[in-house]
N, C-alpha and C positions, 0 to 999 in steps of 0.2 A: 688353581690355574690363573686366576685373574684377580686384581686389588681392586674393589672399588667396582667400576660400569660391567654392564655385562658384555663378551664378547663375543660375536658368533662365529662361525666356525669361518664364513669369509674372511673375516679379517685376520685369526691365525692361516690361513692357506695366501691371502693375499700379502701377508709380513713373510712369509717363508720363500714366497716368489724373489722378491727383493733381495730378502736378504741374500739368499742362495745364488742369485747373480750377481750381484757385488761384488766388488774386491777384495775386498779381508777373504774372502769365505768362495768365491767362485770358482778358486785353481784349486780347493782342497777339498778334494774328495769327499774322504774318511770323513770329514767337518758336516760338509752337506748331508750326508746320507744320516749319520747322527741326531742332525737339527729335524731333519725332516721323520725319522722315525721319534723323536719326544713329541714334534709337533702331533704327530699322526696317532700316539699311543693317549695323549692329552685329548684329541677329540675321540677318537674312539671309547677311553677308558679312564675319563675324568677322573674317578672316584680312587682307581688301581694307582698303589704304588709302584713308581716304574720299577726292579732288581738291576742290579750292576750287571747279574752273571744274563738277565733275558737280553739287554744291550748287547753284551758278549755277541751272546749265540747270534742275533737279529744283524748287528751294527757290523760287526767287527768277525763273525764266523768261527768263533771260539766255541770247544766242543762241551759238550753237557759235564763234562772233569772241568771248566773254568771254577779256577778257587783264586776272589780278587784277593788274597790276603799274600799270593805269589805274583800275580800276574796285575800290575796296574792300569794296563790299556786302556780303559773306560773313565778312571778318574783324569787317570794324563789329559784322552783327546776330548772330557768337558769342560776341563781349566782350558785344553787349548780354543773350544769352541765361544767358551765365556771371554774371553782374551778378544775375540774376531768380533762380538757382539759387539763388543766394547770399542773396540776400531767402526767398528759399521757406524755404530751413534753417532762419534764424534765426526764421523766423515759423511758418505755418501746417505747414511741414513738419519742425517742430523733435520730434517724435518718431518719425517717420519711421523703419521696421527697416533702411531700405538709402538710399545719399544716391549721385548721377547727376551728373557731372559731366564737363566737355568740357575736360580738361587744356590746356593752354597751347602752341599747337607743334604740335594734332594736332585733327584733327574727331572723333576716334572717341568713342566715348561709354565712361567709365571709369565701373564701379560695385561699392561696396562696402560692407559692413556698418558699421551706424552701432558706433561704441564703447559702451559700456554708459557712464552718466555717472558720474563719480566721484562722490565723498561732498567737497565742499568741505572743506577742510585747515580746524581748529580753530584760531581764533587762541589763542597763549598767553597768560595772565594775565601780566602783568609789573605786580611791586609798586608802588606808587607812592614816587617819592621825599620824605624829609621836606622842602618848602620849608624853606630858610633863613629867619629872624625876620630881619627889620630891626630894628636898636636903635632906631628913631622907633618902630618898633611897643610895643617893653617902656615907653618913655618916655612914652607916649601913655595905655597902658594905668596904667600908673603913677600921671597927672595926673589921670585919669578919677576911680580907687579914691579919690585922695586927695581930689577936688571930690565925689565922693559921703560921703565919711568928713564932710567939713566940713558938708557940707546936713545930715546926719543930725545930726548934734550942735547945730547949728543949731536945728532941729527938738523937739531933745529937750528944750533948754532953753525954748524958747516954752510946749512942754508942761507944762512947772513953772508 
């Protein structure tokens, strides 16, 4: 259930609070009642591995004939549950001390301390390089001084 610190059962019931009122997750039902029966089968029954078809029956009301090998209800609405998780982090639950997830492969509910967030890496000043001149630029500049050299002397003589 857990990577790393140990977790008590407050903190899965107080992640479930949350999350279950949130928005990814608080218009959709089927999602909630899901999250909340892995959360509830993970502290009751650490050790037990959850079945697709006990979801079935518990989650979803599927009769003791649930064969997932027809019927995919269970895998659909924990891709869709993991999907909402996944919205919850990056949004309302992005400071969150502990982050609940439904690993890939398994129903059981994994939880674990959020990382402290790092300090974003500094970019480095890198100098800039001297552009190259185009000689149309020197030759430009050139034609310029010299048509202002001639206005001016132009000028200087009318002023006489």
């Amino acid at each position: 259930m857990t990577e790393g610190l140990p977790v008590s059962e407050t903190h899965l019931l107080e992640a479930l609070q949350r999350i279950s009122s949130a928005t990814p997750i608080a218009n959709a039902e089927s999602l909630r009642t899901l999250l909340s029966y892995l959360v509830r089968q993970s502290i009751d029954r650490p050790a037990d591995a959850i079945k697709e078809a006990q979801i079935a029956a518990a989650v979803f009301n599927k009769s003791e004939a649930f064969d997932p090998r027809q019927d995919s209800t269970v895998r659909v609405q924990t891709s869709r549950l993991r999907s909402k998780l996944l919205d919850y982090y990056r949004g309302e639950g992005a400071t969150d001390p502990w982050i609940l997830d439904v690993p890939k492969g398994s129903y059981a509910i994994s939880m674990r301390r959020r990382e402290p967030a790092a300090d974003p890496p500094t970019p480095a000043v890198i100098p800039a390089e001297p552009v190259p001149m185009s000689p149309w630029l020197y030759a430009g500049a050139g034609f310029a001084a010299g048509a202002l050299s001639a206005w001016l002397a132009i000028q200087s003589i009318h002023a006489l």
